[in-house]
LOLOLUM-251865 format. One record per residue (C-alpha): residue in three letters; x, y, z. Coordinates in steps of 0.5 Angstrom, whole numbers. Each point is the difference from the previous one (the first is absolute). Layout:
BEGIN
REC   aa      u      v      w
REC  ALA      X      Y      Z
...
END
This chain:
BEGIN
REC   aa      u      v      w
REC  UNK      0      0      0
REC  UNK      3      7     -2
REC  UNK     -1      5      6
REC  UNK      1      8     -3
REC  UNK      1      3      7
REC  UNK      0      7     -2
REC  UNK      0      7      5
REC  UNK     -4     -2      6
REC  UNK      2     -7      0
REC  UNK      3     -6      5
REC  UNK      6      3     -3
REC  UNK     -1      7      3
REC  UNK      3     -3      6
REC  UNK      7     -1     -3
REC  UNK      0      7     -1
REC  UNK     -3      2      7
REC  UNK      4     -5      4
REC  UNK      7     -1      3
REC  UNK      0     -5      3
REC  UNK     -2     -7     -2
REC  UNK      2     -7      1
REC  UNK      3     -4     -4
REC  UNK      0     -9     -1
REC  UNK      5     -4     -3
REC  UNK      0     -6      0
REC  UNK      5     -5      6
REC  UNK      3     -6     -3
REC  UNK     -5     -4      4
REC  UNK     -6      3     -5
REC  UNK     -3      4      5
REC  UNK      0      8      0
REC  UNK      5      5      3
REC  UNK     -2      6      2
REC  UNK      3      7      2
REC  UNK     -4      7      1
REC  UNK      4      4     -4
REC  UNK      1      8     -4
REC  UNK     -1      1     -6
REC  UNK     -1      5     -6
REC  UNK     -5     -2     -7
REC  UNK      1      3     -6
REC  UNK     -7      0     -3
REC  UNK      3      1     -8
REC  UNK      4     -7      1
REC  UNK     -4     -3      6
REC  UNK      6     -2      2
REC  UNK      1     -1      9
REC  UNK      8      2      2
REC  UNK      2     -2      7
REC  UNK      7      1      3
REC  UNK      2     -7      3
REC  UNK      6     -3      2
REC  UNK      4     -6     -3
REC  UNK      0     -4      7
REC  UNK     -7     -1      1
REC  UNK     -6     -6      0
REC  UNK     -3      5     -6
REC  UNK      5      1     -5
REC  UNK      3     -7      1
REC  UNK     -7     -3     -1
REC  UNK      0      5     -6
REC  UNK      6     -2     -3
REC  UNK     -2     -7     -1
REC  UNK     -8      1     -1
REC  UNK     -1      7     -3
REC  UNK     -8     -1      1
REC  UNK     -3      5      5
REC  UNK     -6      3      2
REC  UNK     -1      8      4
REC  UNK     -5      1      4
REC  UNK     -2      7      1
REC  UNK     -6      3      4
REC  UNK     -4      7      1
REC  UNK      0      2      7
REC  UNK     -6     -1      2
REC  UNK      1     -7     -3
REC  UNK     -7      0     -4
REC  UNK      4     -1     -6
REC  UNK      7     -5     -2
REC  UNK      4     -1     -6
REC  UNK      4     -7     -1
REC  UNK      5      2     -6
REC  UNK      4     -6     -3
REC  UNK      5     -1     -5
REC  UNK      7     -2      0
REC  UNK      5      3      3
REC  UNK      7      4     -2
REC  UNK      6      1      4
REC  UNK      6      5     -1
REC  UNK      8     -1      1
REC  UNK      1      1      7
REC  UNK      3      7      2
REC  UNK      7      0     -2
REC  UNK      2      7      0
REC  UNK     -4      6      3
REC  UNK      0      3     -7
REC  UNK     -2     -7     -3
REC  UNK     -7     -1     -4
REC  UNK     -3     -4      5
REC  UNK      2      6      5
REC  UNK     -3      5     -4
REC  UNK     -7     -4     -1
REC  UNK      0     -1      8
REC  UNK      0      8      0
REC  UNK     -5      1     -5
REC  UNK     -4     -5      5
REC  UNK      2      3      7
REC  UNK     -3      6     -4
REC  UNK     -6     -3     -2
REC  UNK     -2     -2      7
REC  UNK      4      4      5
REC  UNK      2      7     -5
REC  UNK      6      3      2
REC  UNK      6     -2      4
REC  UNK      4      4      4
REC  UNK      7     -3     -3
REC  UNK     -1     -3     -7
REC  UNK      8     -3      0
REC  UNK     -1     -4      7
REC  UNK     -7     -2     -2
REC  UNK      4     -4     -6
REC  UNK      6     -2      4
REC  UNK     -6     -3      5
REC  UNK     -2     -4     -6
REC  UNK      7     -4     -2
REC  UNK      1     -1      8
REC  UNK     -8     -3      1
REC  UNK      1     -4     -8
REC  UNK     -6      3     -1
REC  UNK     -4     -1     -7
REC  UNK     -6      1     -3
REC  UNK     -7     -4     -2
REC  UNK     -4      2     -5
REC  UNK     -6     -3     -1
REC  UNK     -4      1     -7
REC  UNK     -8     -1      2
REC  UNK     -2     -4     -5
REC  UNK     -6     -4      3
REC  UNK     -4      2      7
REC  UNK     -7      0      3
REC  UNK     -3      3      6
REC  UNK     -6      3      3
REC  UNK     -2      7      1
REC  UNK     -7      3      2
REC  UNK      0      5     -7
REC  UNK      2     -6     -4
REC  UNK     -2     -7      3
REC  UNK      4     -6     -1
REC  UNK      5     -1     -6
REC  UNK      5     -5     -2
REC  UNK      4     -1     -7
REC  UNK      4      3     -5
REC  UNK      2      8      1
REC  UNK     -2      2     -6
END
């Protein structure tokens, strides 16, 4: 089933939110999840979340990039879960590296401004921090407007 989502829609609580949940998958099958921040761009419908390289998401990403967000609206009267598979950049290198340079653009996204964009980057390398992207391709939800939908993002 092909679902438009246009202006007003589920998929208005991307662009609402900033914090969401994110599910991989543990290597038993069963679901991993971790609240985590994280900036949309609606143009793409891609989810960007600055992660570390050590953690139970990213490793489980690694060997299945099969991911669902989950996010809601305040007064929980509506929720999104998004689904596609994800995507995970090199590890900050260099404080000047592109992965550096994508994780301020999601600092900013999220937070805005840092007071000190240069230990910003080197705090990046030290943590081995990289980004997940997430491109949405499938989701279902539920709001109070829009009723229950599931299928293809069209």
């Amino acid at each position: 089933m092909l679902i438009t989502m246009t202006e007003g829609s589920l998929l208005d609580l991307l662009r609402e939110q900033r914090t969401g949940a994110l599910v991989t998958l543990k290597r038993d099958g069963r679901p991993q999840l971790s609240n985590v921040a994280f900036t949309y761009d609606p143009a793409t419908r891609l989810i960007r979340i600055s992660v570390t390289d050590d953690r139970a998401k990213t490793r489980n990403l690694r060997r299945d990039p099969r991911a669902s967000f989950y996010v809601t609206s305040g007064d929980h009267s509506s929720y999104l879960v998004a689904e596609g598979d994800a995507e995970l950049t090199p590890v900050a290198a260099d404080p000047h590296d592109a992965t550096a340079d994508e994780l301020v653009e999601v600092y900013r996204a999220i937070q805005g401004d840092h007071p000190d964009w240069e230990e910003f980057r080197t705090a990046m390398v030290a943590e081995r921090r990289l980004v997940l992207r997430l491109r949405v391709g499938r989701g279902y939800g539920w709001g109070r407007q829009a009723g229950a939908l599931s299928g293809e993002l069209g």
